[in-house]
C-alpha positions in Angstrom: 19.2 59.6 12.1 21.6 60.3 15.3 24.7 58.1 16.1 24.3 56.6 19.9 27.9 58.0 21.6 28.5 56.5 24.7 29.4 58.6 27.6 32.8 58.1 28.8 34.0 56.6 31.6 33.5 59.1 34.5 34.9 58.5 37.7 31.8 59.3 39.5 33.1 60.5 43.2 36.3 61.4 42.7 37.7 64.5 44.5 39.9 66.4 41.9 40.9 70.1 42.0 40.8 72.7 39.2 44.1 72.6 38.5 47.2 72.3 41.3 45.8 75.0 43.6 42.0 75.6 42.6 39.0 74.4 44.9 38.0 71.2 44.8 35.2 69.3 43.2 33.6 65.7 43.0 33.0 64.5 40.2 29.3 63.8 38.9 27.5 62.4 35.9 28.2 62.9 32.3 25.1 65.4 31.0 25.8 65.3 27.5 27.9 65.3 24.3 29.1 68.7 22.7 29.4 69.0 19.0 33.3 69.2 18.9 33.2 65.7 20.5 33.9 66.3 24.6 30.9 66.0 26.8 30.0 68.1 29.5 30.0 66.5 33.1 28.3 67.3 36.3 30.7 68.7 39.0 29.5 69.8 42.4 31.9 72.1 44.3 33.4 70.7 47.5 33.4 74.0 49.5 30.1 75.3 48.5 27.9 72.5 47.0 26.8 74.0 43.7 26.4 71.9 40.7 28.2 73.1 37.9 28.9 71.1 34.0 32.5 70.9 33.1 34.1 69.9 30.3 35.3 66.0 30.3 38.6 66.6 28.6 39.7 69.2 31.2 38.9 67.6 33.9 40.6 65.0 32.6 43.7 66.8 33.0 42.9 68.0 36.4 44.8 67.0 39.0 43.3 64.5 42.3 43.1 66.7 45.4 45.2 65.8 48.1 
């Protein structure tokens, strides 16, 4: 039998950037948990619009946009 994990707290509609001079994204959804732990979250680029999953614990560490 599988363990329920919650999904973290996303901050659904944030702007961040990746990193201090990448593009910026808003932040989505959490998809789903990864083995090691993180979960993968739905990101959908600023500039372009595409939908992309990203890692939880990096864009954790990822600046807001300004």
């Amino acid at each position: 039998m599988h363990a329920v994990v919650a999904p973290p707290a996303v901050p659904v509609g944030k702007i961040k950037s990746f990193g201090l001079l990448g593009p910026q994204y808003e932040v989505g959804q959490a998809l789903n948990p990864l083995d090691d732990g993180d979960w993968m979250v739905e990101v959908t680029l600023v500039e372009t619009g595409e939908k992309v999953a990203y890692r939880w614990t990096r864009l954790r560490n990822d600046p807001d946009a300004h």
